[in-house]
C-alpha positions in Angstrom: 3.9 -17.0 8.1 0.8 -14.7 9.1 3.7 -12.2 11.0 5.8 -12.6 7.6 2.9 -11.3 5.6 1.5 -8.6 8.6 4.9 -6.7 7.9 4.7 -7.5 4.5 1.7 -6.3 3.8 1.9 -3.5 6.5 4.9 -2.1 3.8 3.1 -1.9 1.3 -0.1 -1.6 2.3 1.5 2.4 2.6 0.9 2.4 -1.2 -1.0 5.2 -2.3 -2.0 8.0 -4.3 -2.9 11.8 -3.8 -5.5 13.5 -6.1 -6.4 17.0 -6.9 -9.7 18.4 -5.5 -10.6 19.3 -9.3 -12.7 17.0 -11.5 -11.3 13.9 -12.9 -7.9 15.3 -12.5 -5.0 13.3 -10.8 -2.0 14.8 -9.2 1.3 13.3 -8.3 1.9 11.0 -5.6 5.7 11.4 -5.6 6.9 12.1 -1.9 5.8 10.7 1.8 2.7 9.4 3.0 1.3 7.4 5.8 -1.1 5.6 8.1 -2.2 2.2 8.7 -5.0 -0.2 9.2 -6.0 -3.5 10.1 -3.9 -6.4 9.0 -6.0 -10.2 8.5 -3.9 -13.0 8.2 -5.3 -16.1 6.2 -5.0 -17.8 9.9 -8.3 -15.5 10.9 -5.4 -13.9 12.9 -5.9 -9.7 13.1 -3.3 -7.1 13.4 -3.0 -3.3 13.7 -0.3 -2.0 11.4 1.5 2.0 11.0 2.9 2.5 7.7 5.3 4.8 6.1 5.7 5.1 2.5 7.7 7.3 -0.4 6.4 7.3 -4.2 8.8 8.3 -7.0 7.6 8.9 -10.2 8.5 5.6 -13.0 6.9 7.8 -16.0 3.5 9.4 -16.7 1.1 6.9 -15.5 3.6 4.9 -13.1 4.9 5.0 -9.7 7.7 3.1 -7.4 7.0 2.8 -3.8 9.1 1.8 -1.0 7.0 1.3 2.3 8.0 0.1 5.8 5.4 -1.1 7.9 4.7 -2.7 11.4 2.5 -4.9 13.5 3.0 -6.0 17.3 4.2 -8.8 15.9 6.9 -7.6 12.8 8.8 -4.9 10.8 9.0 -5.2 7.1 10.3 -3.2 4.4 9.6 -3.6 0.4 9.1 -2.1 -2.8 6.3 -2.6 -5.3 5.0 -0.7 -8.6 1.6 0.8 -9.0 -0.1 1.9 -12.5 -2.8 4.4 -13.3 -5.8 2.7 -14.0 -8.5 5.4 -14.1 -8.8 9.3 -12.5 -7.7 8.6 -8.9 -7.2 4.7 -9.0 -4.0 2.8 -8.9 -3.2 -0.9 -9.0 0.2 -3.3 -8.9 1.6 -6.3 -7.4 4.2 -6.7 -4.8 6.6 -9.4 -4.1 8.3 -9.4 -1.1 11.1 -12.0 -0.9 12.4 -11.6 2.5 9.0 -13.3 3.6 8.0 -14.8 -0.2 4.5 -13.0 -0.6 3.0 -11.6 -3.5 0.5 -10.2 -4.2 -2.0 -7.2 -5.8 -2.6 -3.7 -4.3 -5.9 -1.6 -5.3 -5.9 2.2 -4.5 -8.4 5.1 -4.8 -7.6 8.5 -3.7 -10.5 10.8 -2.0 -8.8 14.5 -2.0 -5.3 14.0 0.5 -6.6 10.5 2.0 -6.2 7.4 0.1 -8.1 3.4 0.1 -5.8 0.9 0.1 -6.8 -2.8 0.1 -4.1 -5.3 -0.4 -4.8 -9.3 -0.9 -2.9 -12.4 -0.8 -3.3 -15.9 -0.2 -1.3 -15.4 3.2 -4.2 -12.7 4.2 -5.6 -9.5 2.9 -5.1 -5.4 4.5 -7.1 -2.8 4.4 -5.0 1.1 5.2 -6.4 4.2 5.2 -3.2 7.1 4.4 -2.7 10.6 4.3 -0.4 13.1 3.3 
């Protein structure tokens, strides 16, 4: 199961957002990002994971992402929703059913590089992306 939710997590920990150098003001996240990060599996278990991910717009405050991700150990692929929550901070849940973990996904966005923390009851990720 920690594998399942590495590449899980490792998908979608690619979620993310890109802000404008300005003031309070948030700019789309529509189109490619990536990175990676550390993966922790409930086990105590630890992986490295590279991520790729593509946002498309949903509607003003609201994105879809679909991220691939991968460990030593696995390769997954998912799709998850994020919501604007505050100038440069996202949040959503993720379900992926191919491995049956859920889910919630936390970003801030620092200029081009974005804070992503995902958590679980399988294990939790912490990714770093860029533009």
């Amino acid at each position: 199961m920690a594998k399942k939710f590495a590449a899980m997590l490792l998908l979608f920990g690619s979620v993310l957002a890109r802000a404008d150098p300005g003031v309070g003001q948030s700019v789309s996240l529509e189109g490619p990002w990536s990175g990676g990060g550390p993966v922790t599996f409930a086990t105590g278990l630890r992986e490295q994971a590279r991520c790729r991910a593509h946002y498309r717009r949903r509607s003003n405050d609201g994105y879809v992402v679909t991220t691939v991700c991968a460990t030593a150990s696995a390769r997954a692929e998912q799709t998850a929703t994020l919501r604007k929550i505050g100038d440069n901070r996202y949040t959503g849940s993720f379900y992926n059913s191919e491995y049956g973990v859920s889910g919630t996904v936390y970003v801030i966005v620092h200029g081009n590089t974005q804070s992503v923390k995902l958590t679980s009851t399988a294990g939790w990720a912490t990714f770093t992306f860029r533009r």
